[in-house]
Steps between C-alpha positions, in 0.01 A plus 500: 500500500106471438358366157210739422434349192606162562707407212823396749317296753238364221793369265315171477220613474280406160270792481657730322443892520252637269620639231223666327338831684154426461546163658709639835187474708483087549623526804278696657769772675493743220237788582474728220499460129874357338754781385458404163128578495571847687751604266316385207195701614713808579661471156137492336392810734813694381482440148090591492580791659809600217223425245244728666756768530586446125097541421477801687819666330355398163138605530656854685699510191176417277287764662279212613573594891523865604665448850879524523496422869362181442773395266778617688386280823409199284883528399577568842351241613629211227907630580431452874360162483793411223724694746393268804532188234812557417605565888391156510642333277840688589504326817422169366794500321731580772343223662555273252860637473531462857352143513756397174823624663395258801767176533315226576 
């Protein structure tokens, strides 16, 4: 059985995995920016969007915007990005469930 990730074959071995996400990239195989950074940058995107939705609902409701088809995408558009977030974050947790029922 291969050892992707060397942890079996590296038992010895005194460099430890990083830990933190914004330090993954010491080793110079990682391409792209850490998970942690992507998901914290999603959550960001998502919740400016739910608070650009909420502005539009409120100045529709104000009289200080006149266009209904605005608001209705801007909400649109905030519960499909939470939508995809939450798709997300569903199958991180049956990861996580699948990774904790593992016998080691």
């Amino acid at each position: 059985m291969s050892d992707p990730l060397g942890l079996i074959s590296g038992a010895g071995n005194t460099n430890p995995l990083p830990l933190q996400g914004g330090q993954g990239n010491q080793h110079g195989n990682a391409q792209g920016p850490s998970f942690k950074s992507m998901l914290m940058d999603n959550l960001k995107e998502v919740s400016a969007l739910q608070a650009d939705a909420g502005k539009a609902a409120e100045d529709y409701m104000s009289g200080k915007r006149q266009d209904l088809e605005g608001v209705i995408a801007a909400t649109d558009q905030a519960d499909t990005a939470f939508k995809m977030l939450q798709a997300m974050r569903n199958q991180v947790m049956e990861a996580y469930n699948e990774v904790k029922q593992m016998r080691v």
